[in-house]
N, CA, C and O atoms as a DFTB+ gen file, in Angstrom:
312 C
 N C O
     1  1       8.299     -11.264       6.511
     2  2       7.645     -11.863       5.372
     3  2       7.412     -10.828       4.261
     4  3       7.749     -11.065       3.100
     5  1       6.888      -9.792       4.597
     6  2       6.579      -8.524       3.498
     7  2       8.269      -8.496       2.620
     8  3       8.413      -8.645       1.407
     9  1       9.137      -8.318       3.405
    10  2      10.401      -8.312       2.596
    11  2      11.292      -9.264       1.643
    12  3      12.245      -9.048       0.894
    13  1      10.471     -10.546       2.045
    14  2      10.843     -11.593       1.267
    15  2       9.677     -11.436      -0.218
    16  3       9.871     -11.876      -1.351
    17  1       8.488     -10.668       0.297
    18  2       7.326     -10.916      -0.840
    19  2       8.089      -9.647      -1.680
    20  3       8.704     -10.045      -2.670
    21  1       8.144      -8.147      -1.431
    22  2       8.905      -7.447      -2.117
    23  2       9.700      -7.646      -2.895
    24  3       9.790      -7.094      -3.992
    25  1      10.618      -8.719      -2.308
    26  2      12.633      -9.029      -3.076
    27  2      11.729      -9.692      -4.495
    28  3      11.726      -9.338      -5.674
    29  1      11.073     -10.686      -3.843
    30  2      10.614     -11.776      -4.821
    31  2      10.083     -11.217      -6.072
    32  3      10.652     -11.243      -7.163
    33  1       8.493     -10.512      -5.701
    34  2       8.131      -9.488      -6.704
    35  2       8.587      -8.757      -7.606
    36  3       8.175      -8.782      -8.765
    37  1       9.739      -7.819      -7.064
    38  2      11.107      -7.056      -7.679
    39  2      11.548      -8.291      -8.683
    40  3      11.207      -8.445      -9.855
    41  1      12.357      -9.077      -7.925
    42  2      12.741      -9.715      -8.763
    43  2      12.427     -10.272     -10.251
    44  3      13.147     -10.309     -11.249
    45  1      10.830     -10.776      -9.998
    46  2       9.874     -11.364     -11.107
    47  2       9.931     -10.025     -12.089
    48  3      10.429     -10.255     -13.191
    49  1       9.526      -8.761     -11.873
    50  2       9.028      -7.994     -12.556
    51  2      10.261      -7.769     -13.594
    52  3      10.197      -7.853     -14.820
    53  1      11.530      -7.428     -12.710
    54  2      12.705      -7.616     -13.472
    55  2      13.257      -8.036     -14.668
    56  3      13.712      -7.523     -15.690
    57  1      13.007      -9.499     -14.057
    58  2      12.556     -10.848     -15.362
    59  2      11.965     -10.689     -16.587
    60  3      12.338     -10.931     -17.735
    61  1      10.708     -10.113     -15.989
    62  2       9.768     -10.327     -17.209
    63  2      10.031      -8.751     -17.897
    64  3       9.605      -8.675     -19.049
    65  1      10.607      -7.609     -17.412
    66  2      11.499      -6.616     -18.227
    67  2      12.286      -7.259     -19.109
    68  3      11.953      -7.356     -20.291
    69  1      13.556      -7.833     -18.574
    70  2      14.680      -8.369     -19.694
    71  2      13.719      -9.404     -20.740
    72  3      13.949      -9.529     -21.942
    73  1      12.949      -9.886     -20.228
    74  2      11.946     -11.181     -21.534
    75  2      11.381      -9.802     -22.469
    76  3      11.598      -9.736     -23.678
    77  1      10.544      -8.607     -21.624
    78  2      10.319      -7.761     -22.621
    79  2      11.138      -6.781     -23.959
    80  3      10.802      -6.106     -24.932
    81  1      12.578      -7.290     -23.161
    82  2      13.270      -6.333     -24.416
    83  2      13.352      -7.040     -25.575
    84  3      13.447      -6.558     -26.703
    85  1      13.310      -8.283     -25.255
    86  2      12.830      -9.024     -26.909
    87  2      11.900      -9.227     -27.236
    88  3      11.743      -9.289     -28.456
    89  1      10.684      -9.458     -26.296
    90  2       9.367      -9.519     -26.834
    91  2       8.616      -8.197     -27.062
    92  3       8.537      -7.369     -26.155
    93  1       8.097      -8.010     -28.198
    94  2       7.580      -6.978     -28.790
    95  2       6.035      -6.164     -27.873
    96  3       5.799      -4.983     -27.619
    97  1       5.299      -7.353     -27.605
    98  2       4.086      -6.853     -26.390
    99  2       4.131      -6.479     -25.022
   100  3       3.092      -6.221     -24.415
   101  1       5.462      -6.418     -24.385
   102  2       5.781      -6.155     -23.122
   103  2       6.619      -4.813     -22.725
   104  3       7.613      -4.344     -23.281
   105  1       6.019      -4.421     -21.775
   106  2       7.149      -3.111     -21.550
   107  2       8.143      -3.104     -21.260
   108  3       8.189      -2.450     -20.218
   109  1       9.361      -3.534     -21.596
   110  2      10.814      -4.006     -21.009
   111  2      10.955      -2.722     -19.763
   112  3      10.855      -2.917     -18.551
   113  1      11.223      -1.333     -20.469
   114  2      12.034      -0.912     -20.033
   115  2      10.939      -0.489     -18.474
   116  3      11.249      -0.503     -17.283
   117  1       9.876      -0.211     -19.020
   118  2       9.186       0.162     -17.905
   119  2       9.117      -1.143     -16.332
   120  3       9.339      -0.941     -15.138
   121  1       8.828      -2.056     -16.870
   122  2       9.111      -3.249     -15.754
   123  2      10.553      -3.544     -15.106
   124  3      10.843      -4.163     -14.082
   125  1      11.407      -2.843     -16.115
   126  2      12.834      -3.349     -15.143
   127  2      12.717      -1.820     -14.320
   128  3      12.708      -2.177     -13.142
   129  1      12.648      -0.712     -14.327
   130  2      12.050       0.549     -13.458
   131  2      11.370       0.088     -12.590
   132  3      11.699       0.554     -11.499
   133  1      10.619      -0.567     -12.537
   134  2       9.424      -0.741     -11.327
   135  2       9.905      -1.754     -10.249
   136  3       9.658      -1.836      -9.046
   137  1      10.890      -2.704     -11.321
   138  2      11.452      -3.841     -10.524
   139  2      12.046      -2.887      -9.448
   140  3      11.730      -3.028      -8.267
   141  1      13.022      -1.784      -9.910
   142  2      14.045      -1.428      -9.174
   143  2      13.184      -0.595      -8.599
   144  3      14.027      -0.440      -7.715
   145  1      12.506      -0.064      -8.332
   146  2      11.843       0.854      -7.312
   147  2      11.297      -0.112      -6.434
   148  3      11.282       0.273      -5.265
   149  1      10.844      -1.246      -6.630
   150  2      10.056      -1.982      -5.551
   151  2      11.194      -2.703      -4.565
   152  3      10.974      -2.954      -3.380
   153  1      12.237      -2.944      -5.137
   154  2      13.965      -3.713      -4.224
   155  2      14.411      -2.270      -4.004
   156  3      15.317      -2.167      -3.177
   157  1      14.006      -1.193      -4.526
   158  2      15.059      -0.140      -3.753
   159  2      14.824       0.406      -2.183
   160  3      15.544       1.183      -1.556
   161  1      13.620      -0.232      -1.762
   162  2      13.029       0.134      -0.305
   163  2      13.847      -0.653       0.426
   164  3      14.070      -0.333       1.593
   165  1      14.505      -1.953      -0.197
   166  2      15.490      -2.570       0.964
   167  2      16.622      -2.777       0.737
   168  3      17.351      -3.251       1.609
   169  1      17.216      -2.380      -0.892
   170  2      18.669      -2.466      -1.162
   171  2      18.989      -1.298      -1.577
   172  3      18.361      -0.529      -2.306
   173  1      20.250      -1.165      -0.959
   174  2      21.182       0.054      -1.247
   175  2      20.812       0.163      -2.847
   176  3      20.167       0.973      -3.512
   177  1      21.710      -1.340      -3.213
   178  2      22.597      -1.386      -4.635
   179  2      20.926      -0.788      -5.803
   180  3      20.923      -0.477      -6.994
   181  1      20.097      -0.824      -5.105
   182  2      18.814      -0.680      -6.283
   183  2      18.980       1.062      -5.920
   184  3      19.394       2.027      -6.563
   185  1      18.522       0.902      -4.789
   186  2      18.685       2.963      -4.855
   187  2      19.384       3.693      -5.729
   188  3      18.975       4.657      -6.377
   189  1      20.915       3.001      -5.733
   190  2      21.805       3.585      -6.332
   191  2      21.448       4.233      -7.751
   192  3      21.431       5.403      -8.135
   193  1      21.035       2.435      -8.678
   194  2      20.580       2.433      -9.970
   195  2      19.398       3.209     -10.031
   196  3      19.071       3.600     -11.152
   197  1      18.566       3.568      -8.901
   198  2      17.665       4.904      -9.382
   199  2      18.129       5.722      -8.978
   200  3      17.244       6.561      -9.148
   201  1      19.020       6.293      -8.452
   202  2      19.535       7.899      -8.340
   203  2      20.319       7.937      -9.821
   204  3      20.550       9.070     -10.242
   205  1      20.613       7.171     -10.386
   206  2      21.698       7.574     -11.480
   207  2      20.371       7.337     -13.069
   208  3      20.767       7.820     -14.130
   209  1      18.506       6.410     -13.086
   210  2      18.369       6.633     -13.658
   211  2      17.436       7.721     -13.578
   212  3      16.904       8.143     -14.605
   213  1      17.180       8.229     -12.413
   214  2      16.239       9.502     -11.804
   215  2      17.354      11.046     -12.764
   216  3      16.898      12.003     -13.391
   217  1      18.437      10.784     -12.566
   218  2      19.192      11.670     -13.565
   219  2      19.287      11.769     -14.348
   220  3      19.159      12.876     -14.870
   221  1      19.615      10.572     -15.089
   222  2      19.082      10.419     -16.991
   223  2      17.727       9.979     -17.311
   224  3      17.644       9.631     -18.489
   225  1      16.625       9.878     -16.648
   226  2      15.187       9.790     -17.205
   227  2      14.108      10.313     -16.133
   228  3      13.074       9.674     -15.940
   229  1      14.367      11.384     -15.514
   230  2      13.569      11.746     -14.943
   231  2      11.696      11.368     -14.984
   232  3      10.969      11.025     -14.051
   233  1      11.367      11.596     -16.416
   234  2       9.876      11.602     -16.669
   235  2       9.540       9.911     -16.018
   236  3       8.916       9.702     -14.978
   237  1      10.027       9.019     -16.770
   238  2      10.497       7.782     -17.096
   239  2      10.460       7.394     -15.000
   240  3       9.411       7.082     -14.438
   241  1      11.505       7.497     -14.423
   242  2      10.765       7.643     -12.997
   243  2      10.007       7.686     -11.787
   244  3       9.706       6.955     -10.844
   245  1       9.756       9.277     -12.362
   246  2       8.291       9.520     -11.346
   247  2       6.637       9.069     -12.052
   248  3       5.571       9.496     -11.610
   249  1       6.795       8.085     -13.270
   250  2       5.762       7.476     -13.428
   251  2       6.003       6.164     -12.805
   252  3       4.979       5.676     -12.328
   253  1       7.063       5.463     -12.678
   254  2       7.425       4.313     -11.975
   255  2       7.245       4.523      -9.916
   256  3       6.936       3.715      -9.040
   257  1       7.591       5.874      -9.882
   258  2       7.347       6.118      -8.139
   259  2       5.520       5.917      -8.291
   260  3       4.888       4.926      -7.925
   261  1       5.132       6.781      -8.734
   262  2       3.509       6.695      -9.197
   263  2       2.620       5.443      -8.989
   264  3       1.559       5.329      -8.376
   265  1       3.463       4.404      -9.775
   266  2       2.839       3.279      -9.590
   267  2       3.059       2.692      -8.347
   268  3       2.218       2.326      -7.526
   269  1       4.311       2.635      -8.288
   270  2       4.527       2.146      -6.452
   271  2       3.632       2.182      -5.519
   272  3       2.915       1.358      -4.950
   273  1       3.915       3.936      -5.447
   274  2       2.479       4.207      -4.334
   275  2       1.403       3.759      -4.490
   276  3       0.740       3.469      -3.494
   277  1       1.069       3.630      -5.332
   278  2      -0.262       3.202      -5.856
   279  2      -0.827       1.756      -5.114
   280  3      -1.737       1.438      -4.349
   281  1       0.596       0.923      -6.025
   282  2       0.336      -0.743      -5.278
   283  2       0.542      -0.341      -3.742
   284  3      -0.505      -0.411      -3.098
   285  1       1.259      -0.083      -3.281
   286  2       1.381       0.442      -1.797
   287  2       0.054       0.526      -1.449
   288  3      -0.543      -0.542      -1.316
   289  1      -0.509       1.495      -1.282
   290  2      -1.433       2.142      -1.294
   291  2      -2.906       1.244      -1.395
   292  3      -3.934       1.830      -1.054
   293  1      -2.972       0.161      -1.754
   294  2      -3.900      -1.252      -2.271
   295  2      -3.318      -2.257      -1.561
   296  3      -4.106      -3.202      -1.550
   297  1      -2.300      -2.520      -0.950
   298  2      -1.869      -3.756      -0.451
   299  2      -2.017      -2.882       1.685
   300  3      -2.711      -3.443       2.532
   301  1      -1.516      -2.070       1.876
   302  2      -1.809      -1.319       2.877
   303  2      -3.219      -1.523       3.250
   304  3      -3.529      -2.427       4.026
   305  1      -3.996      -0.810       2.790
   306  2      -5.178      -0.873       2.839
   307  2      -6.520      -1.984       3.411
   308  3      -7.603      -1.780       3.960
   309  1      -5.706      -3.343       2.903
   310  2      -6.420      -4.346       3.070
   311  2      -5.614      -5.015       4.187
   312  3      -5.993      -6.085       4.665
């Protein structure tokens, strides 16, 4: 069940990235990052896309790992 709530989550956040690159109040680029860090714990194909943007945006990244742990870290817990 946790892996179906993950995909799903990933997925949504994704979403509402690509809605943010046209909408002016949303963080596009930062939500499609987070998408892919949260699907990269169970898909290859997401890892991939962060090893290649961990190379061209490093900073950009390890504020997206940051948050992860974080939600991790709050959903664990309880």
């Amino acid at each position: 069940m946790k892996k179906v709530g993950f995909t799903v989550s990933g997925w949504i956040i994704i979403g509402l990235g690509i809605a943010g690159m046209a909408l002016p109040f949303i963080p596009g680029v930062v939500l499609i990052v987070l998408g892919l860090v949260i699907l990269s714990s169970h898909y290859v194909w997401a890892q991939g896309a962060l090893n290649w943007l961990r190379r061209k945006f490093p900073k950009t990244l390890q504020f997206a790992d940051l948050q992860l742990a974080s939600l991790r870290q709050r959903f664990t817990t309880r």
